[in-house]
SELUM-31935 format. One line per field, with one value per residue (C-alpha): residue in one letter; chain; x, y, z. Coordinates in nm, 3 decimals, decimal comma. Layout:
REM residues N
kepa = (A|...) .
lumlo = (A|...) .
xx = (X|...) .
yy = (Y|...) .
zz = (Z|...) .
This chain:
REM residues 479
kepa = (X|X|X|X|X|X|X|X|X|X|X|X|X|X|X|X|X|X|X|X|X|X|X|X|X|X|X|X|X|X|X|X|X|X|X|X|X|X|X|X|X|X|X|X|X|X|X|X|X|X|X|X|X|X|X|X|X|X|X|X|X|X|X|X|X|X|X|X|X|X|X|X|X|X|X|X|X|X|X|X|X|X|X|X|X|X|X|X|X|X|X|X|X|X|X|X|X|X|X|X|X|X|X|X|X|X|X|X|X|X|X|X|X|X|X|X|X|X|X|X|X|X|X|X|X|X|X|X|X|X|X|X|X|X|X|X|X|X|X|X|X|X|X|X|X|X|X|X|X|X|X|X|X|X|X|X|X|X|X|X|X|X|X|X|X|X|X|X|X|X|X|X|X|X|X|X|X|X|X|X|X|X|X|X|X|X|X|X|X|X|X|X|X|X|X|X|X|X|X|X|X|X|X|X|X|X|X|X|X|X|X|X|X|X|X|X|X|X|X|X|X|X|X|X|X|X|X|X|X|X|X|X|X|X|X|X|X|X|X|X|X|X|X|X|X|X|X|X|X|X|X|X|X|X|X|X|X|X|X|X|X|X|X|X|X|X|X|X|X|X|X|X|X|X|X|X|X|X|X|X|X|X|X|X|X|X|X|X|X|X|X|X|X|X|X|X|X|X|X|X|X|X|X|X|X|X|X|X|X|X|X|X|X|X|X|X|X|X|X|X|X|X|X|X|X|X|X|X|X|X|X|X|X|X|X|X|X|X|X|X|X|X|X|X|X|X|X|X|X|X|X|X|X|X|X|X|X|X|X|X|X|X|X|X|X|X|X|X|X|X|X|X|X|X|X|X|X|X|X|X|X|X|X|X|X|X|X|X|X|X|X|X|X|X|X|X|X|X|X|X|X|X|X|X|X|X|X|X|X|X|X|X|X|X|X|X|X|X|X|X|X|X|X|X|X|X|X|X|X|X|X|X|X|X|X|X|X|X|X|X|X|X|X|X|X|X|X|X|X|X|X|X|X|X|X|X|X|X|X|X|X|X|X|X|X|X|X|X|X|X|X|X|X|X|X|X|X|X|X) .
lumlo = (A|A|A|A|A|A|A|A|A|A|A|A|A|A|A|A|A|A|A|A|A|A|A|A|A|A|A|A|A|A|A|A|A|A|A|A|A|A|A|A|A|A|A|A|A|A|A|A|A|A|A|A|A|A|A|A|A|A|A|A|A|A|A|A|A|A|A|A|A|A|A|A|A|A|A|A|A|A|A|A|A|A|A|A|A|A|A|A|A|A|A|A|A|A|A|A|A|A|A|A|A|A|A|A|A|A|A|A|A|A|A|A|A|A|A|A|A|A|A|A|A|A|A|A|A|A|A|A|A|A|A|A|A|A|A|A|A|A|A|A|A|A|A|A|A|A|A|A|A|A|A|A|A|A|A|A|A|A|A|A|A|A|A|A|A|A|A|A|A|A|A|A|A|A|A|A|A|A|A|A|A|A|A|A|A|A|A|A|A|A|A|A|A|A|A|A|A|A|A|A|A|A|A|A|A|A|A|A|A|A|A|A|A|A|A|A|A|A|A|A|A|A|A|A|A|A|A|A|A|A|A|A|A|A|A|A|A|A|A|A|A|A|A|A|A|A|A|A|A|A|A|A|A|A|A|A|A|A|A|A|A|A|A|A|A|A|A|A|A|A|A|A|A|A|A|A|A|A|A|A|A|A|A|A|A|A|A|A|A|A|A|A|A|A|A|A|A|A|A|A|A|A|A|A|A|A|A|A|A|A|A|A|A|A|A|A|A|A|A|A|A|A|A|A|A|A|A|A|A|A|A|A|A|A|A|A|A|A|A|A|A|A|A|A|A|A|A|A|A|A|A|A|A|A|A|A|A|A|A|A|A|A|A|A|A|A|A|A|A|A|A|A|A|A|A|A|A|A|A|A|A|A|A|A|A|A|A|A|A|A|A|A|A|A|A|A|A|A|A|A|A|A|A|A|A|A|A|A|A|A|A|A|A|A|A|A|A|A|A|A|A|A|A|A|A|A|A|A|A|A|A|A|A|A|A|A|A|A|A|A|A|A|A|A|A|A|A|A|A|A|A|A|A|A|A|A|A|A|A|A|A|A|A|A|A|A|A|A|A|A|A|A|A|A|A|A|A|A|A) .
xx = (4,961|4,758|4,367|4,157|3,990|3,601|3,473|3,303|2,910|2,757|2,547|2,273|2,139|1,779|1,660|1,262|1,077|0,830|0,649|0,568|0,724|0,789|0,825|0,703|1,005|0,996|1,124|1,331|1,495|1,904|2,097|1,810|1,842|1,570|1,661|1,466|1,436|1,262|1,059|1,001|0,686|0,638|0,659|0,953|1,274|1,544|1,955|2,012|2,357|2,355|2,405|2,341|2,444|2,309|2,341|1,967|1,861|2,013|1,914|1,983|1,839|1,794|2,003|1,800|1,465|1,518|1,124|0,850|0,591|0,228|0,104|0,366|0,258|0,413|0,460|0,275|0,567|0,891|1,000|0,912|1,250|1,384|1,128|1,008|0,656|0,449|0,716|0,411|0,303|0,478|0,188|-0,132|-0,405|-0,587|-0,290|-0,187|-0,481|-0,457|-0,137|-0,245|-0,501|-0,249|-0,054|-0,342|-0,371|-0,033|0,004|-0,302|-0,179|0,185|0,172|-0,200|-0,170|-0,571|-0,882|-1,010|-1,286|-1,273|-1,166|-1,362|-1,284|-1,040|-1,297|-1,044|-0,992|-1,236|-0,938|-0,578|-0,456|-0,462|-0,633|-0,437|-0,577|-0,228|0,134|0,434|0,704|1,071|1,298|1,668|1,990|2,148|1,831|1,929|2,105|2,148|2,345|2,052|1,846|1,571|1,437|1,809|1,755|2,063|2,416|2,283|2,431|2,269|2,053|2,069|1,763|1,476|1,132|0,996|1,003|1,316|1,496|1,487|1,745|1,857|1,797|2,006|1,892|1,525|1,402|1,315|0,922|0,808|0,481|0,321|0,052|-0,063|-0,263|-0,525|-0,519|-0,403|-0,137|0,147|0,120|0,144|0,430|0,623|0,458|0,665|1,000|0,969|0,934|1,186|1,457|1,367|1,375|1,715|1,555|1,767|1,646|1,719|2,017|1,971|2,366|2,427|2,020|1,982|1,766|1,462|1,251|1,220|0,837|0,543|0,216|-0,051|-0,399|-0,714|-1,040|-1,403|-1,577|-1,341|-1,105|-0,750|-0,470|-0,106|0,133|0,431|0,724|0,997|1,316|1,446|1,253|1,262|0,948|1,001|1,096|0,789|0,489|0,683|0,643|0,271|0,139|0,265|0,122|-0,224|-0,212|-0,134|-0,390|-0,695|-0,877|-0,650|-0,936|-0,682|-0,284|-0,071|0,284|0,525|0,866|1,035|1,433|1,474|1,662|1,340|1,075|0,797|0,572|0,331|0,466|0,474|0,221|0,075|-0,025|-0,299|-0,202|-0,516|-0,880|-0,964|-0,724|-0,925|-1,038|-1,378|-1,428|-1,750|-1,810|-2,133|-2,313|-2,339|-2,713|-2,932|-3,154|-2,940|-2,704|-2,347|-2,070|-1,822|-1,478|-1,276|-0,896|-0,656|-0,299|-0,180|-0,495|-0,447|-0,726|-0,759|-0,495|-0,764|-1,108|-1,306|-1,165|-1,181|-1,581|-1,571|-1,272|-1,549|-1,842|-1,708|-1,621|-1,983|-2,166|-1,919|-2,027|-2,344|-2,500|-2,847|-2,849|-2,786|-2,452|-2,139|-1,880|-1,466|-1,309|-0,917|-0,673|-0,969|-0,731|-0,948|-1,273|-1,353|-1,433|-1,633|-1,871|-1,933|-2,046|-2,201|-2,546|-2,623|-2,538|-2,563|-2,270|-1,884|-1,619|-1,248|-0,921|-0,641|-0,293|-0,213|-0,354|-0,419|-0,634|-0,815|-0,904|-1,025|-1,237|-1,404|-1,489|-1,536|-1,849|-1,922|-1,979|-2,154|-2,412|-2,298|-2,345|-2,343|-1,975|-1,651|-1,299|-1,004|-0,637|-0,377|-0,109|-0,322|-0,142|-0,144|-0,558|-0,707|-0,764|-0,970|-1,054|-1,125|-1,379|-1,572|-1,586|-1,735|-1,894|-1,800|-1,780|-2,053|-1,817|-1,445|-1,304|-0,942|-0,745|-0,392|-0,058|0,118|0,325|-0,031|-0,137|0,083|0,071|-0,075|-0,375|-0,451|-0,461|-0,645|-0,910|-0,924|-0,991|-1,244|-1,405|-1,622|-1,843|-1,706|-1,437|-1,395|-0,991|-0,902|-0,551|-0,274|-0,045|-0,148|0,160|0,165|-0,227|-0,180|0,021|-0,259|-0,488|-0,245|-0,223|-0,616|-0,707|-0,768|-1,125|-1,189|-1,263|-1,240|-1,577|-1,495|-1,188|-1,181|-0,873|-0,949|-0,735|-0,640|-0,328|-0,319|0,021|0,168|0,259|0,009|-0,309|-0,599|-0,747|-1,056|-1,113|-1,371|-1,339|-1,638|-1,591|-1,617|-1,902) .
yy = (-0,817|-0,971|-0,963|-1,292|-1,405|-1,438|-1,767|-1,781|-1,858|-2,158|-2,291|-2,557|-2,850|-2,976|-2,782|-2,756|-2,432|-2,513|-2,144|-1,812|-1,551|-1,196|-0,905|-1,170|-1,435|-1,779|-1,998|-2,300|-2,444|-2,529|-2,637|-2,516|-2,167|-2,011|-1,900|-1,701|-1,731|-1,446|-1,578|-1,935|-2,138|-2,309|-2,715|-2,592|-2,847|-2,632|-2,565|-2,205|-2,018|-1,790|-1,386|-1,264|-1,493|-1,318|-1,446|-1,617|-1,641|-1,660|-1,515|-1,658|-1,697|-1,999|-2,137|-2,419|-2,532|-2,937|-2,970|-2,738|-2,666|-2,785|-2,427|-2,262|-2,089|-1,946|-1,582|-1,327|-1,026|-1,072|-0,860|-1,100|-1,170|-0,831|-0,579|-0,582|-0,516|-0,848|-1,094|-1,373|-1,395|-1,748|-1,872|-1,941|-1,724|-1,990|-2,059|-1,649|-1,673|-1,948|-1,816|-1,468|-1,642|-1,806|-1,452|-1,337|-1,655|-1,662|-1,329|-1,379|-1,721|-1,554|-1,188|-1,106|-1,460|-1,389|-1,647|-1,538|-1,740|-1,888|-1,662|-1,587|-1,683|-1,428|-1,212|-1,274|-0,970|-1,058|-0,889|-1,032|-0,804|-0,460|-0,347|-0,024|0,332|0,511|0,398|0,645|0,564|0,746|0,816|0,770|0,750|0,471|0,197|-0,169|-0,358|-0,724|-0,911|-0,949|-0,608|-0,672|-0,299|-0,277|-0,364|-0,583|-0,368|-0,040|0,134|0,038|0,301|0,377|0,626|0,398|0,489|0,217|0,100|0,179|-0,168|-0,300|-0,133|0,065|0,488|0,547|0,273|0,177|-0,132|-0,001|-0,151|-0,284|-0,394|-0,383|-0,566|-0,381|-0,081|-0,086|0,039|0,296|0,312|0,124|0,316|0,656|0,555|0,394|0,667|0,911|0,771|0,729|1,103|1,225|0,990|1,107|1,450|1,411|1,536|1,446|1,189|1,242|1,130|1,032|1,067|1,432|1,537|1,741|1,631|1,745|1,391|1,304|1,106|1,034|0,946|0,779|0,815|0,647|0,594|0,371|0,637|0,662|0,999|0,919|1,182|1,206|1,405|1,498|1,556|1,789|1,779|2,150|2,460|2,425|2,521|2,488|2,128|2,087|2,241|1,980|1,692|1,846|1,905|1,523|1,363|1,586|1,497|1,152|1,061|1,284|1,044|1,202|1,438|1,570|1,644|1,845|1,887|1,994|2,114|1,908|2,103|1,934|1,661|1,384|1,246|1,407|1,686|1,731|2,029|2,172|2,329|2,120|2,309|2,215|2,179|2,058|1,930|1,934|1,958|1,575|1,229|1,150|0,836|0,654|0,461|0,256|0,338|0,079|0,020|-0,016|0,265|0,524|0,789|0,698|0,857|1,059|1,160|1,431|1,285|1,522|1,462|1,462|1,333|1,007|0,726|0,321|0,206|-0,074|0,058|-0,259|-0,424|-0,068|-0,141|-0,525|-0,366|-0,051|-0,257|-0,531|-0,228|-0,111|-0,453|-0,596|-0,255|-0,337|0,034|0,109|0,501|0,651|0,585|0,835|0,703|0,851|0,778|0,761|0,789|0,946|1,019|1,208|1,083|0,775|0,517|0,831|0,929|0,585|0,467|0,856|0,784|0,503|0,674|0,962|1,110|1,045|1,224|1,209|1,255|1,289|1,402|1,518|1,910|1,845|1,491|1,665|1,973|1,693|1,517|1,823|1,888|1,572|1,581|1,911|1,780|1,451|1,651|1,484|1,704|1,452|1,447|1,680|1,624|1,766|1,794|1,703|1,373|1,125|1,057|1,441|1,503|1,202|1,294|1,299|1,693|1,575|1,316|1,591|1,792|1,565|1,278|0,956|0,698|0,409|0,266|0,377|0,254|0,291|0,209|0,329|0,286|0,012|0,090|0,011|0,242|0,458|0,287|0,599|0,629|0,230|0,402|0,631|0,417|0,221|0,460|0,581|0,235|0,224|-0,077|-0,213|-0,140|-0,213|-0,196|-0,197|-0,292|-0,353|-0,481|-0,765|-0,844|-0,428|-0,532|-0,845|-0,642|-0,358|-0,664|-0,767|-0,446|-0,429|-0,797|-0,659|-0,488|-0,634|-0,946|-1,081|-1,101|-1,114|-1,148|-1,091|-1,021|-0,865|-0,899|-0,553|-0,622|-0,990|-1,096|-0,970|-1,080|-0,776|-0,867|-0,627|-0,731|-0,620|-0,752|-0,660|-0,603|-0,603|-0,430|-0,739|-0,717) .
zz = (0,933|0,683|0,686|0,714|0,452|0,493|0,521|0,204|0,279|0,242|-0,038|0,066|-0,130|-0,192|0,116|0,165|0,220|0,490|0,499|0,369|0,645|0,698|0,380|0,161|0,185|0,222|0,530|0,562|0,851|0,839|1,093|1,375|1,199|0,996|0,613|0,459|0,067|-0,136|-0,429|-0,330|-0,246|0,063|-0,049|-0,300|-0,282|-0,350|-0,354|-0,202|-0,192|0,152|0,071|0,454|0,778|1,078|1,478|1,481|1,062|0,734|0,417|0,028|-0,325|-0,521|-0,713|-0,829|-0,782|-0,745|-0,720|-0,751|-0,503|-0,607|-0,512|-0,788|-1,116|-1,374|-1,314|-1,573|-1,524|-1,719|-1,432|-1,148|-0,972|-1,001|-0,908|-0,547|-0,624|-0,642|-0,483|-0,518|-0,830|-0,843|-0,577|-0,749|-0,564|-0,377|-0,169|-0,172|0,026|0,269|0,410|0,424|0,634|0,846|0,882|1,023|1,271|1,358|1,481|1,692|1,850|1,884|1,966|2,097|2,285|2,386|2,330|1,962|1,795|1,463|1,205|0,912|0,577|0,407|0,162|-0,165|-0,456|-0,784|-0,946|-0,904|-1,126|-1,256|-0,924|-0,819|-0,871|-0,788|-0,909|-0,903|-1,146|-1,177|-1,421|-1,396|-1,580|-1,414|-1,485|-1,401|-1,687|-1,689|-2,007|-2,163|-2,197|-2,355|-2,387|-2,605|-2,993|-3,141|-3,187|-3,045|-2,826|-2,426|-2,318|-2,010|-1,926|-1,796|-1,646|-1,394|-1,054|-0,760|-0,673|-0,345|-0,124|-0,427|-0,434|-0,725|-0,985|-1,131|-1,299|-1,660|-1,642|-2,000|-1,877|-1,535|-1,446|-1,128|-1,315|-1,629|-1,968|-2,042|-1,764|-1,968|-2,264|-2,118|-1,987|-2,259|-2,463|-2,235|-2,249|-2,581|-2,646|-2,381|-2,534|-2,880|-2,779|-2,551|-2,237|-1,884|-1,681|-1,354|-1,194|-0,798|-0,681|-0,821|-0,788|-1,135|-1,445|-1,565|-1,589|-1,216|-1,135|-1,310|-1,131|-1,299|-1,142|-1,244|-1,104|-1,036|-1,280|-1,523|-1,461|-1,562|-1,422|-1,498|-1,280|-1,422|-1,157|-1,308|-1,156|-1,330|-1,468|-1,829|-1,976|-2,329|-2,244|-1,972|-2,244|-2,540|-2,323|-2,185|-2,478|-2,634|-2,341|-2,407|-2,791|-2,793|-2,467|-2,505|-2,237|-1,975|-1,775|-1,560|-1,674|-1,378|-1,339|-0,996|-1,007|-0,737|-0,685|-0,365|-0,231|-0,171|-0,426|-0,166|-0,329|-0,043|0,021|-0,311|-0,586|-0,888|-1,140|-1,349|-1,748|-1,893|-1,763|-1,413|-1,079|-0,945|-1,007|-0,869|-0,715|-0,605|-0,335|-0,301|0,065|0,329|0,346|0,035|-0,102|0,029|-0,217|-0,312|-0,183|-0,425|-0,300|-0,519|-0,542|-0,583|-0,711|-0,343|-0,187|-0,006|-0,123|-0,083|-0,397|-0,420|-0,449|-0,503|-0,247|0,034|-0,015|0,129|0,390|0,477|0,441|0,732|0,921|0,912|0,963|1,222|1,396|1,407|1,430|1,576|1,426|1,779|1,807|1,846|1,696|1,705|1,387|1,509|1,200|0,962|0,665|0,446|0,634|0,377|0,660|0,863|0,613|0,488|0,806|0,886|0,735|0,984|1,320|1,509|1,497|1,406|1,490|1,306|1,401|1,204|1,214|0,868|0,809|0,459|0,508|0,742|0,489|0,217|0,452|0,546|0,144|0,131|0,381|0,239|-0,140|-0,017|0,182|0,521|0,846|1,145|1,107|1,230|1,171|1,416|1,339|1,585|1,655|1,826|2,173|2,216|2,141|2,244|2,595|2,870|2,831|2,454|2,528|2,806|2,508|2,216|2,389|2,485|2,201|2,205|1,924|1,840|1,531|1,422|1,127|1,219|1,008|0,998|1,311|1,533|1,771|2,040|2,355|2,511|2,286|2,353|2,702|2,623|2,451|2,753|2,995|2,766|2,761|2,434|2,381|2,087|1,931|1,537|1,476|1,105|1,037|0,744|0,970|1,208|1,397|1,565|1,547|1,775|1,984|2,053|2,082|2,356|2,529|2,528|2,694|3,038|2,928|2,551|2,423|2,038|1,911|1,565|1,291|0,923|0,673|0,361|0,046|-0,042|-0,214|-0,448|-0,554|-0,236|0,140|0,249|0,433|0,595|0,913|1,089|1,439|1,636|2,021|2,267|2,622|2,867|3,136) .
């Protein structure tokens, strides 16, 4: 019997994009369906050919852009289009803004469905580019190649080995990154510098499918004060190949103040779980955060290469800062820290209460935030390890206190429904909820109506060029 051809999908002229939606795409409306369109601008005019047809949406890409939205730029990155990092560089800031604003809104008026007042003005980034502290690049054998490769000089053979970014949806191949706009100087020389050499030199770049190769990840660290480290992530044991490539990177970059290495055998990118060794300088950045009240001491965090810190630091003061001020401390507060990571938002708001206490999930967080208090000279603070629904508990609270103010910042999945419970029944009076996700944000808002009003709502730009917003709400325990 013969098969049935596939209706081929549709392609759809001069349709308008009305919104900026979910993962950073674009919406239109067709035929009482929702499209969504990745890299177009809301007020775009445009003829889109369909790739995905699902029960309730569609998905496409443009095809042509009939007329062009009045918020559209011209991107910086020859690589806007492909790589998935900054899929709105094409929206000029102002408006990036605006509808991060209305992200925040609409998940309030749709999800949280609760009375909110009017929400502040979205505290923008003073840099809208080269603002990341922390980028992880890979090497591969199988990079992306289009007709046209422009890393590929005129009757060459193509080269195939790139270093740069993973495509969406795509384990196996990387976008080879000439320059990226997302990290400062010298983060795109190190790692052209780097290729450069290992190509020269022949060395394997890793290859995804069969798992062998001795280039596998490079992360580039830099810092508020200056430190700049490199990790390099080896994929074999070859350490006449490992010291060459070391020792270039050492040479040709003397402002590196901290150059480790891992050997990574196993079958994931994740070296949590392994040993970096230290090649050269120190095993840390050090990173300084201004305090919360004037006339007090700055706070310095040591970042190691597995350490978890805000990729924005700038912009984690404004995001700590609201925390702290929408807090409103008196100095004889207790305060739980839920989701403490390595303690950053607990010791920068330690110096105006009482007393915080952190909890955190993650044994090794938990171990940096203790060194952390223990190098700042901060003693009204404790830090316990265990998964949230599991420690926050009544026998917990008897032990430590009851919380005049509870503050959580949890991952982007919100907060288990039994630890919104839990906060409930342990009835703070405020509650200051820090979140990168404000849909699972709204829904915790939701979940928490019966005893908490919205006193107060400000996003936070963390992350310009992107769909990513921070929100801070704060919740007051109803009389």
């Amino acid at each position: 019997m013969a098969r049935r051809k596939k209706k081929p999908l549709p392609l759809f002229e001069n349709i308008e994009i009305i919104d900026a939606g979910a993962e950073g795409k674009a919406v239109a409306r067709v035929n009482e369906k929702v499209l969504f369109v990745p890299f177009a601008a809301p007020g775009d005019v445009v003829d889109v050919q369909v790739y995905k047809k699902k029960r309730h949406f569609l998905e496409g890409h443009i095809v042509k852009i009939k007329r062009p939205s009045e918020y559209r730029v011209e991107p910086k990155c020859t690589h806007f289009g492909l790589c998935g990092g900054c899929k709105w560089q094409h929206i000029d800031y102002a408006f990036q803004k605006v509808f991060k604003q209305k992200q925040v809104k609409d998940s309030l008026d749709r999800i949280a469905k609760v009375p909110y007042p009017e929400i502040n003005e979205i505290i923008g980034s003073d840099n809208i580019y080269f603002y990341r502290n922390k980028l992880e690049f890979t090497f591969s054998n199988r990079k992306w190649l289009t007709s046209d490769d422009p890393m590929s000089p005129e009757g060459e053979k193509l080269e195939t080995r790139g270093l740069g970014f993973h495509l969406p949806g795509r384990f196996d191949k990387i976008l080879d990154i000439d320059k990226c706009y997302l990290q400062k100087d010298p983060s795109n020389d190190i790692r052209l510098a780097v290729k450069k050499f290992a190509i020269e030199n022949d060395f394997s770049f890793y290859n995804a499918r069969e798992q062998h190769g001795l280039l596998r990840n490079m992360i580039i660290r830099t810092s508020t004060t200056g430190d700049l480290m490199v990790v390099m992530v080896f994929g074999e044991t070859n350490e006449k190949a490992i010291a060459m490539i070391l020792d270039h990177l050492a040479e040709r970059f003397p402002q590196i103040t901290s150059l480790m290495y891992v050997v990574n055998t196993k079958k994931n990118d994740s070296i949590y779980d392994l040993e970096a060794i230290l090649f050269k300088g120190k095993d840390h950045n050090l990173e300084v955060m201004q305090p919360a009240r004037p006339g007090r001491k700055p706070l310095y965090f040591k970042v190691g290469p597995k350490s978890f810190y805000q990729t924005n630091p700038e912009q984690a003061q404004k995001l700590y800062q609201t925390a702290h001020d929408f807090a409103g401390f008196n100095g004889n507060e207790l305060v739980y820290d839920l989701y403490t990571g390595t303690g950053t938002i607990a010791l920068f708001i330690a110096p105006s209460v009482k007393k915080v206490v952190g909890i955190e999930s993650v044994g090794e967080a938990v171990r940096d935030a203790r060194k952390n208090a223990l190098e700042n000279g901060i003693e009204n603070v404790e830090f316990h390890e265990g998964d949230m629904a599991a420690l926050l508990n009544e026998a917990f609270v008897d032990r430590h206190g009851k919380p005049d103010v509870l503050l959580t910042d949890p991952p982007r999945a919100g907060m288990h429904p039994k630890v919104v419970q839990q906060i409930m029944q342990t009835a703070p009076e405020k509650i200051v909820y820090v979140s990168c996700n404000p849909a699972t944000q709204a829904r915790d808002l939701h979940l928490m109506d019966e005893k908490y009003r919205i006193a107060k709502v400000q996003p936070v730009d963390m992350f310009p060029q992107t769909h990513h917003v921070e929100n801070v709400v704060l919740l007051v325990r109803k009389s």
